[in-house]
Backbone as JSON, one array per atom type, in Angstrom:
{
  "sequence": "XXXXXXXXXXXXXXXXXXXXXXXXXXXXXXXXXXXXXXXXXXXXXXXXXXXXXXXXXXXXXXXXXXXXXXXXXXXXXXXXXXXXXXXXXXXXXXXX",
  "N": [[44.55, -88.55, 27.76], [42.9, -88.67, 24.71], [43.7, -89.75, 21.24], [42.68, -88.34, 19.09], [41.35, -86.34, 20.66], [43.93, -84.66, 21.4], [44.51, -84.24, 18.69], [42.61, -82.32, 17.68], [42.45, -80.72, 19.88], [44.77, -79.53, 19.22], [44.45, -78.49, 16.5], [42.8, -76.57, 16.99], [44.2, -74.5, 18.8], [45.67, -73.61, 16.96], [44.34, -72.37, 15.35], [43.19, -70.6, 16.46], [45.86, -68.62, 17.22], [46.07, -68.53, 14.53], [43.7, -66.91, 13.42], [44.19, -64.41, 15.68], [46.17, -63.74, 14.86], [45.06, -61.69, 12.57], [43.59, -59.54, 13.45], [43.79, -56.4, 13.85], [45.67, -53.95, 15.76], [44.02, -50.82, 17.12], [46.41, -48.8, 16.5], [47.24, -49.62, 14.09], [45.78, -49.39, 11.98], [45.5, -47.44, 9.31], [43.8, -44.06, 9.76], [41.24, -42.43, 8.87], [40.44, -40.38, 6.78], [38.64, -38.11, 6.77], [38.83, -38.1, 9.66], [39.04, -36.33, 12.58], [41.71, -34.83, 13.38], [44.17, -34.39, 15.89], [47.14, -33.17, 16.96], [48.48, -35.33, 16.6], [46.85, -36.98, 17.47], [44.27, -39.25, 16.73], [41.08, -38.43, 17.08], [38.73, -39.52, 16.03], [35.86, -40.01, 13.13], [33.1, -37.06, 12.17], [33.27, -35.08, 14.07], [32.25, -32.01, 15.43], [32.81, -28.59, 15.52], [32.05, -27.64, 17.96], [33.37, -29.82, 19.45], [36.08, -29.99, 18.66], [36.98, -27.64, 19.49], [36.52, -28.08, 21.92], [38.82, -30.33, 22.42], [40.97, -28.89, 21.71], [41.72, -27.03, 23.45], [41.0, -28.68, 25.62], [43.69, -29.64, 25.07], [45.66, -27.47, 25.68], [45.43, -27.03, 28.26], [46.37, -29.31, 29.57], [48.79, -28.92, 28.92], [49.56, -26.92, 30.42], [48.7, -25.14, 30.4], [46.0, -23.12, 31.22], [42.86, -23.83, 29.83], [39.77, -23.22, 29.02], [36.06, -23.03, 28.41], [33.6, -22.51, 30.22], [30.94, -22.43, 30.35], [30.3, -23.09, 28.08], [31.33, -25.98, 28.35], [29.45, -26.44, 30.39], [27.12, -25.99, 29.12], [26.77, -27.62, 26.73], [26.94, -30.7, 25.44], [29.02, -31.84, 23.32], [31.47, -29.72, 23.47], [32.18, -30.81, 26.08], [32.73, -33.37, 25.95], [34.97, -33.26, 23.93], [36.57, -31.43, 25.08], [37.69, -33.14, 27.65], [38.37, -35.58, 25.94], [40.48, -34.13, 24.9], [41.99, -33.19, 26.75], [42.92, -35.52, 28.47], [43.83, -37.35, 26.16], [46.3, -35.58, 25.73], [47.79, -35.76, 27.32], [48.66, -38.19, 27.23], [47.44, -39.92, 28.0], [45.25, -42.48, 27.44], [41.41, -42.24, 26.2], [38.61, -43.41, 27.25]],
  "CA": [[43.85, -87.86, 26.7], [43.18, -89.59, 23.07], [44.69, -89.2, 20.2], [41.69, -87.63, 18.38], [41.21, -85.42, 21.4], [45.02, -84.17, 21.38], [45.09, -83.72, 17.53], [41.56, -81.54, 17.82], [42.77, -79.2, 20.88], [46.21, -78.73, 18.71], [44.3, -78.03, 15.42], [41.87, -75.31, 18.23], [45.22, -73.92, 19.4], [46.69, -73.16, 15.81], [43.38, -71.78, 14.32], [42.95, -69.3, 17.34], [46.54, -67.83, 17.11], [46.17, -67.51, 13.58], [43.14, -65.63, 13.82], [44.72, -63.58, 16.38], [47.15, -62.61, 13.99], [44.12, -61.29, 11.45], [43.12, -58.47, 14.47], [44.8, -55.04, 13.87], [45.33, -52.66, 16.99], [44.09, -49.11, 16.61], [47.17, -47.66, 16.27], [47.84, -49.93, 12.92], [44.81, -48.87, 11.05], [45.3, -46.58, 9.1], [43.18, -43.49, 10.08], [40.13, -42.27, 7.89], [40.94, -38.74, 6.0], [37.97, -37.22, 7.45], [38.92, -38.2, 10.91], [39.79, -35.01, 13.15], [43.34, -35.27, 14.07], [44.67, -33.32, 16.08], [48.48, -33.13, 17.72], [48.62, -36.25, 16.12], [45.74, -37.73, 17.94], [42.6, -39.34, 15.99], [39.85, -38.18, 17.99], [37.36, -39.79, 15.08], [35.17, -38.77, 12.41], [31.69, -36.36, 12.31], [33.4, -34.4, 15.2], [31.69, -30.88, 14.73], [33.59, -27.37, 15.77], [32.5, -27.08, 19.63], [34.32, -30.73, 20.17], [37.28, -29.82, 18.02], [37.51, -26.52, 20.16], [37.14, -28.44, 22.94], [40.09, -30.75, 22.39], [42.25, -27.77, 21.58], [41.36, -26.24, 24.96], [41.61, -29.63, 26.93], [44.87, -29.82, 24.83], [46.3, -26.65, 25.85], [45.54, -27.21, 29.67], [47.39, -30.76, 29.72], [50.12, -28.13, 28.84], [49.7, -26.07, 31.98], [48.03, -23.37, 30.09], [44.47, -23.56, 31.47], [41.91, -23.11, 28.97], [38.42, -24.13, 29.09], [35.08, -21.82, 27.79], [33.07, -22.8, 31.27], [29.77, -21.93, 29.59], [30.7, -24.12, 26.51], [31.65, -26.96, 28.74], [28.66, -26.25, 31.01], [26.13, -26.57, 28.39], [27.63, -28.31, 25.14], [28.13, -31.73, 25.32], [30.17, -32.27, 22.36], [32.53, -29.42, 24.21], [32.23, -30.81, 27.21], [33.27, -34.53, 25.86], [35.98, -32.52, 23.16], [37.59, -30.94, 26.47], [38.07, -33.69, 28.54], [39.02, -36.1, 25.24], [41.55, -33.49, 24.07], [43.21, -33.11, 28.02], [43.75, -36.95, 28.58], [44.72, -37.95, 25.0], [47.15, -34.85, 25.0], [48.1, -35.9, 28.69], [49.59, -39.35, 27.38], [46.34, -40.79, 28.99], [43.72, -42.69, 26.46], [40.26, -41.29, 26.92], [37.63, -44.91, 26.77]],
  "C": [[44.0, -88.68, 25.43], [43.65, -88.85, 22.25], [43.96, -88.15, 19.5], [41.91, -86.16, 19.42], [42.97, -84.12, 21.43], [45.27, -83.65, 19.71], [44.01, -82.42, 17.4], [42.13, -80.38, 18.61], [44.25, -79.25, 19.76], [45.71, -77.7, 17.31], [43.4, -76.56, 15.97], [43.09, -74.28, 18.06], [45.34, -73.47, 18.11], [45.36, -72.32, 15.16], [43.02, -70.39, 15.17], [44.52, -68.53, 17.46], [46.34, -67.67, 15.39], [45.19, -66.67, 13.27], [43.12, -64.67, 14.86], [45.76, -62.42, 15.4], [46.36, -61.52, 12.75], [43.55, -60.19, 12.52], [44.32, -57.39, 14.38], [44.89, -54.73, 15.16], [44.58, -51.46, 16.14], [45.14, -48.44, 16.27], [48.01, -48.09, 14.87], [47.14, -49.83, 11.81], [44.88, -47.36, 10.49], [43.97, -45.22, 9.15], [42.37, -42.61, 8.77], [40.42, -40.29, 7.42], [39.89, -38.2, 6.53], [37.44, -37.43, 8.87], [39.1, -36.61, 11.64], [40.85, -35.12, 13.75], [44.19, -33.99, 14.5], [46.53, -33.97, 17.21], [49.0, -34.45, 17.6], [47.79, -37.82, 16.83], [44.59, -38.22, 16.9], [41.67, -39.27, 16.36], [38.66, -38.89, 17.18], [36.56, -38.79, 14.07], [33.58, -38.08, 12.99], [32.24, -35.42, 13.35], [33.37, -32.64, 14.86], [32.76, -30.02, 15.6], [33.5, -27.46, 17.36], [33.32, -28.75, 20.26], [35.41, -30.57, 19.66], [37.84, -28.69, 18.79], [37.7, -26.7, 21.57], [38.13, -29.19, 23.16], [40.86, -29.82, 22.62], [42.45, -27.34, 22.71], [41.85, -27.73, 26.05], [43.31, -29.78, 26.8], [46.41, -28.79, 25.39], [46.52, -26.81, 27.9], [46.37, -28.2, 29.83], [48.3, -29.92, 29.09], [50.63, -27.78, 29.75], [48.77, -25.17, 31.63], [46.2, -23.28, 30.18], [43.64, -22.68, 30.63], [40.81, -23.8, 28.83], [37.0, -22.83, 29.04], [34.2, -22.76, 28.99], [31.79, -22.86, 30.97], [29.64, -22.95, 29.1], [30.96, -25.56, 27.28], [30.17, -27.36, 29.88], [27.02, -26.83, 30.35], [26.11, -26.98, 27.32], [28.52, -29.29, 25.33], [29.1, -32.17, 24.52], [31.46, -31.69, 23.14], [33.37, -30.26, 25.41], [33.4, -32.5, 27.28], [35.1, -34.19, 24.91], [37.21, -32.17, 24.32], [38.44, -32.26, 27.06], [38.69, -35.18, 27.53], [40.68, -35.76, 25.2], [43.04, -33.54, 25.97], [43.86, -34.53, 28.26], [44.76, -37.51, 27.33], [46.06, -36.75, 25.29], [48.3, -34.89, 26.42], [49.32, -37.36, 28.1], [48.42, -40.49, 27.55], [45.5, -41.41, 27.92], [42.22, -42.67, 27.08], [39.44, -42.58, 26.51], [36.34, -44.3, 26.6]]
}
Protein backbone atom coordinates (compact mmCIF):
# COMPACT_ATOMS: atom_id res chain seq x y z
CA UNK A 1 0.00 0.00 0.00
CA UNK A 2 1.49 3.75 -0.62
CA UNK A 3 2.16 6.16 1.48
CA UNK A 4 -0.52 8.58 0.17
CA UNK A 5 -2.94 5.68 0.21
CA UNK A 6 -2.12 4.75 4.03
CA UNK A 7 -2.13 8.46 5.17
CA UNK A 8 -5.80 8.93 3.26
CA UNK A 9 -7.48 5.60 4.77
CA UNK A 10 -5.98 6.87 8.35
CA UNK A 11 -7.25 10.49 7.85
CA UNK A 12 -11.05 8.24 6.57
CA UNK A 13 -10.69 6.26 9.81
CA UNK A 14 -10.29 9.37 12.21
CA UNK A 15 -13.00 11.55 10.48
CA UNK A 16 -15.62 8.63 10.69
CA UNK A 17 -15.08 7.94 14.49
CA UNK A 18 -15.22 11.45 15.13
CA UNK A 19 -18.38 11.86 13.49
CA UNK A 20 -19.58 8.93 15.28
CA UNK A 21 -19.00 10.64 18.33
CA UNK A 22 -21.42 13.77 17.02
CA UNK A 23 -24.63 10.98 16.94
CA UNK A 24 -26.70 11.03 20.21
CA UNK A 25 -28.75 7.79 21.15
CA UNK A 26 -32.40 8.33 21.99
CA UNK A 27 -32.10 7.87 25.37
CA UNK A 28 -29.50 11.05 25.53
CA UNK A 29 -31.76 13.54 23.95
CA UNK A 30 -33.32 15.24 25.95
CA UNK A 31 -37.13 14.68 25.53
CA UNK A 32 -39.50 17.48 24.08
CA UNK A 33 -41.97 18.99 26.96
CA UNK A 34 -44.89 18.23 24.92
CA UNK A 35 -43.88 14.69 24.45
CA UNK A 36 -46.41 12.19 26.29
CA UNK A 37 -44.50 10.46 28.91
CA UNK A 38 -45.70 8.13 30.56
CA UNK A 39 -44.10 5.62 33.46
CA UNK A 40 -41.20 7.25 32.36
CA UNK A 41 -41.52 6.22 28.81
CA UNK A 42 -41.52 8.93 25.81
CA UNK A 43 -44.07 7.59 23.66
CA UNK A 44 -43.66 11.07 21.42
CA UNK A 45 -45.39 14.15 20.70
CA UNK A 46 -49.20 14.98 19.04
CA UNK A 47 -50.29 11.69 20.81
CA UNK A 48 -54.14 12.43 21.26
CA UNK A 49 -56.32 10.84 24.38
CA UNK A 50 -57.45 7.35 22.76
CA UNK A 51 -53.45 6.52 22.31
CA UNK A 52 -52.56 7.87 25.72
CA UNK A 53 -55.49 5.61 27.11
CA UNK A 54 -54.27 3.07 25.21
CA UNK A 55 -50.75 2.99 26.62
CA UNK A 56 -52.17 3.15 30.11
CA UNK A 57 -54.24 0.03 29.39
CA UNK A 58 -51.37 -1.82 27.44
CA UNK A 59 -49.39 -0.54 30.54
CA UNK A 60 -51.51 -1.99 33.10
CA UNK A 61 -51.75 -5.50 31.33
CA UNK A 62 -47.76 -5.85 31.08
CA UNK A 63 -48.59 -5.74 34.88
CA UNK A 64 -50.86 -8.77 34.86
CA UNK A 65 -53.86 -6.63 35.25
CA UNK A 66 -55.59 -7.12 31.88
CA UNK A 67 -57.03 -4.11 30.53
CA UNK A 68 -57.90 -3.35 27.07
CA UNK A 69 -61.43 -1.38 25.75
CA UNK A 70 -61.90 -4.25 22.79
CA UNK A 71 -64.14 -1.87 20.86
CA UNK A 72 -61.52 0.98 21.22
CA UNK A 73 -58.79 -1.30 20.08
CA UNK A 74 -61.09 -2.82 17.44
CA UNK A 75 -61.84 0.33 15.75
CA UNK A 76 -59.31 3.20 16.85
CA UNK A 77 -56.12 3.03 15.50
CA UNK A 78 -54.38 5.43 17.59
CA UNK A 79 -55.82 2.97 20.59
CA UNK A 80 -55.05 0.19 18.96
CA UNK A 81 -51.19 1.38 18.26
CA UNK A 82 -51.33 3.29 22.14
CA UNK A 83 -52.20 -0.36 23.54
CA UNK A 84 -49.77 -2.39 22.08
CA UNK A 85 -46.92 0.68 22.40
CA UNK A 86 -47.81 1.12 26.09
CA UNK A 87 -47.66 -3.13 26.78
CA UNK A 88 -44.13 -3.65 25.17
CA UNK A 89 -42.47 -0.38 26.27
CA UNK A 90 -43.94 -1.06 29.86
CA UNK A 91 -42.89 -4.83 29.31
CA UNK A 92 -39.05 -3.80 29.10
CA UNK A 93 -39.57 -4.53 25.30
CA UNK A 94 -39.01 -1.39 22.73
CA UNK A 95 -41.98 -1.06 20.44
CA UNK A 96 -40.16 -0.15 16.45
Amino acid sequence: MSFKKSILLSLLAVAMISLLGCVGSESSVAPNRDNFIYRGHDFGPDRDMAFQQGVMDGCKTSDGNYTKNHTAYETDESYHIGWEDGRLHCKGVSAQ
